[in-house]
N, C-alpha and C positions, 0 to 999 in steps of 0.2 A: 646676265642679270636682268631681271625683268623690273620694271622701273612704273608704278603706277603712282600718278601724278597728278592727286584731285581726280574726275572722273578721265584722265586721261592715261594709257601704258603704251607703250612700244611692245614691240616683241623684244628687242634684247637695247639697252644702252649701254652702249661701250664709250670708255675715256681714251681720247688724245691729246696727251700733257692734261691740262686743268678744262680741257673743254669734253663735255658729255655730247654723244653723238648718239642719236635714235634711229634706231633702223626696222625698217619692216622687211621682212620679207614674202615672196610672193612667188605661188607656183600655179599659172594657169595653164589652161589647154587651149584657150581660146579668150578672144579679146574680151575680158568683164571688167577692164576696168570704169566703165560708165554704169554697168550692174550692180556693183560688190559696191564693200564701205571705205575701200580706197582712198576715196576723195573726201571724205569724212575722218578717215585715219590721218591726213595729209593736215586737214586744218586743225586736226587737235595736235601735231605737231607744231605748225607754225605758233600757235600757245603757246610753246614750252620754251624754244629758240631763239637765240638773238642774232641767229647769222644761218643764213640758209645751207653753207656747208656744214651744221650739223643735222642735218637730216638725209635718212637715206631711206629708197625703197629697194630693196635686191630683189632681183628676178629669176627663176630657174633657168640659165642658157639653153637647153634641153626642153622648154617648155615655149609660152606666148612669148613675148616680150615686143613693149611698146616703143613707141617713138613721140618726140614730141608733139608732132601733131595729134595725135591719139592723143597724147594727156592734154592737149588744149581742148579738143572735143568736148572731151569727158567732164572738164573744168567748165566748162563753158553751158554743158546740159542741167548742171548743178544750181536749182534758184537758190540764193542766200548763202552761196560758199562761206565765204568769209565774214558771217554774220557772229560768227561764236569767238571773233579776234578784232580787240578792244581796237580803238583807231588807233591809237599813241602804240600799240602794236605793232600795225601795219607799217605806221609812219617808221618805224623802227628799223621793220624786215625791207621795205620798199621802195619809202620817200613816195609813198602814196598810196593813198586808199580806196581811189576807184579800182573795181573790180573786174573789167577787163584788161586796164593795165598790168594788174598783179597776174594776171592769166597768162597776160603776154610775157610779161617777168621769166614766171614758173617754167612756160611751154619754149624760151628762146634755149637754143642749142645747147650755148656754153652751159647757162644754169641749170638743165634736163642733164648734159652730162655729169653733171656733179652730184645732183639728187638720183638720180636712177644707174644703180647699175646691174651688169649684169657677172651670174654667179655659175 
């Protein structure tokens, strides 16, 4: 189901139980997730979500696929990431709104394995 939401869509929202989960998928040959709108798709997700396991990015297995450092990088190359998610947002998703902390949030093990996987 393709899900657009205000200027914001996933590629497909899928439900588990009463919670909507938005998923990107993703099929590179090589590392662009610092190139492409990745990290752009990522914060108009965090818009839509009140808990970080509803968001997901799939990866082709057979293709790039990143690791957390890579997504911190990439987070980190990004001026104004989280400039388009309200504070009482962030406070929401994070229990803080400076913007390296949420980087380290996003990029820390556990939460990369929960947001990225691979397909």
């Amino acid at each position: 189901m393709l899900a657009p939401v205000g200027d914001f869509a996933a590629d497909i929202v899928s439900k588990n139980g009463d919670k909507l989960i938005y998923n990107e998928f993703k099929s590179w040959s090589s590392n662009l997730m610092g190139q492409s709108n990745m990290v752009d798709q990522m914060t108009g997700t965090l818009t839509q979500i009140s808990n970080l396991d509803e968001m997901r990015f799939i990866f082709n297995a057979n293709r790039w696929v990143p690791d957390a450092a890579k997504l911190k990088t990439a987070l980190q190359g990004k001026s104004g990431l989280f400039d388009a998610i309200p504070d009482a947002k962030k406070l929401e998703l994070f229990q803080t709104i400076d913007t390296q902390e949420i980087i380290n949030i996003l990029a820390d093990d556990d939460v990369f394995s929960i947001i990225f996987k691979v397909q």
